[in-house]
C-alpha angles and dihedrals in degrees: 000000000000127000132199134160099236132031118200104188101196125049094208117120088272086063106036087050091051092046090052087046092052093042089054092037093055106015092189102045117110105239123190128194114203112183123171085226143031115298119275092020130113113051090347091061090062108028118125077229091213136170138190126153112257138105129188094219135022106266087046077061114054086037097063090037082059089041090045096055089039106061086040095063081043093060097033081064101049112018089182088077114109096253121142126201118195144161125272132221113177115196128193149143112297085239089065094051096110080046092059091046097045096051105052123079124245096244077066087073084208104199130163129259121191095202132064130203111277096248087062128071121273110255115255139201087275105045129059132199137197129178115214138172135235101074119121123161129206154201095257094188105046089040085061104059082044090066088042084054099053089045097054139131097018095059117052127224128208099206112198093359114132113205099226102196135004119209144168125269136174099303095329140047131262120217122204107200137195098267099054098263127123127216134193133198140189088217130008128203112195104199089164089161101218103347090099096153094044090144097237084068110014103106092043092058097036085086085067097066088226114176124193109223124199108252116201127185118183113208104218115207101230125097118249107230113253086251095049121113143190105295113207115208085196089187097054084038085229138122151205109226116199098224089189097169091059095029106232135085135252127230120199115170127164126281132198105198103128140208101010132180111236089202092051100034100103098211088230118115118230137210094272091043082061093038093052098040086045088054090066096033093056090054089048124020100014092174088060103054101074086061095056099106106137149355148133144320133191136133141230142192119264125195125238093247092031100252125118108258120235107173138150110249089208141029094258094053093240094120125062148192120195126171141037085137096170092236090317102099090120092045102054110022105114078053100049085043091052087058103048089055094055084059097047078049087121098043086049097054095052094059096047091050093042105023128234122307111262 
């Protein structure tokens, strides 16, 4: 039987951020990431991984402005990390211009332009336009097992292992998993991106009314011009996303294709997934939507009231749910993982008064 102090279940970028938080919170506690995959895999494998400062309610807010600084001094301290900054252009109808300025941060400098580039549309009386500062994108996977590599080997991972059932134990919880081995911890996060009713945790997360939501991307075959940026259609909540160092763009665009099943969900588009993409890109970048052949697909889990959750599973706070990040899992983790901390606070402090198990 095996014993540490904290259990992450998930080795997305939610988890492996939360892993590196408990592990500089508590230097000395024993962390374990379990994840049914390889790390970095599942939702994060596929995400756009970007980021732009903006939040549609307070808390959304503050949470990107912590996420923003983060990954700068992140990336401040190891420049090799693929993080992209680029430059923002945010679009919309000219009656959702005080939405657009409410919702981004100050550090995004919004200001108007009255000119967009030639291969958009020309603004009209109805539409409005600003360019900011402050959006990167990454490479979400492979970020991920960056941060798995910094934090071995003092923290231990558990790669293509499934915890099969999750139960109480003395204070603390014991985990079967799919080799045989049990494991107990003192405190568990489970951070399982969109397998929400994996059996070992279904009826505890039930209560949160999560729903997992089809995500679909489009690569489109034109090189973005060295100067090009993310382009934000604010409206269509959808976005144009400069990949330079593959030289072609990427499309995501919202679907509404509702409780999927990520083991079930195939990652190929489909004709509905272009007709509905070239919709919008023919309203907004028509020289685009022919080139719209192909993508990704993948899913996540959305909250009822579209911010990430962050909750104690039990009343001691030893047991805890992060995610359901609306599609937002890249954006927001440190601060999902910053959270999560605050709720693990007792068992924390436990470790740092008493020192980790042998």
């Amino acid at each position: 039987m095996t014993h540490v102090d904290f259990a992450v279940v998930g080795g997305g970028i939610i988890g492996c951020t939360i892993a590196r938080e408990l592990v500089l919170q508590a230097p000395n506690a024993s962390v374990l990431v379990l994840d049914q995959d390889a790390v970095g895999s599942g939702a994060s494998r596929r995400s756009a991984g970007l980021h732009f400062p903006r939040g549609a309610t307070e808390r959304v807010r503050r949470m990107s402005g912590y996420s923003q600084a983060w990954y700068r001094a992140l990336l401040d301290a190891d420049p090799t990390l693929p993080i992209h900054p680029v430059p923002m252009l945010v679009v919309s109808d000219r009656a959702s211009a005080g939405q657009v300025e409410a919702a981004y941060l100050d550090e995004a400098r919004m200001s108007r332009v009255d000119a967009l580039p030639d291969w958009l549309p020309p603004l009209s009386d109805g539409t409005a336009a600003w360019k900011g500062e402050g959006c990167q994108y990454a490479d979400v996977g492979a970020l991920a097992r960056a941060l798995a590599r910094s934090l071995r080997p003092g923290t231990s991972f558990r790669d293509g292992v499934c915890v099969t059932a999750l139960d109480r134990a003395g204070n603390g919880y014991e985990l079967a998993l799919g080799t045989g081995e049990r494991v107990t911890a003192d405190a568990v996060v489970l951070a399982p991106g969109p397998w929400l009713t994996a059996p070992a945790w279904r009826e505890r997360l039930a209560p949160l009314g999560a729903r997992v939501k089809k995500v679909v991307a489009l690569h489109i075959e034109q090189p973005p011009a060295a100067e090009d940026g993310v382009v934000v259609f604010h409206d269509e909540d959808a976005f144009l996303l400069p990949l330079h160092e593959q030289r072609r763009w990427l499309f995501s665009y919202t679907s509404q294709v509702w409780d999927v099943d990520p083991d079930r969900l195939t990652g190929s588009v489909c004709a509905s997934d272009l007709a509905e993409a070239r919709e919008v890109l023919l309203r907004r970048a028509p020289r685009l939507a022919d080139s719209a052949r192909s993508g990704r697909v993948f899913c996540d889990a959305y909250s009822a009231d579209r911010e990430p959750l962050v909750r104690a599973l039990d009343e001691e706070g030893r047991l805890v749910f992060a995610g359901a990040a609306n599609g937002s899992g890249y954006r927001l983790a440190p601060a999902i993982a910053a959270e999560a901390a605050h709720l693990l606070r007792t068992a924390l402090q436990n470790v740092s008064e008493q020192g980790s198990h042998p």
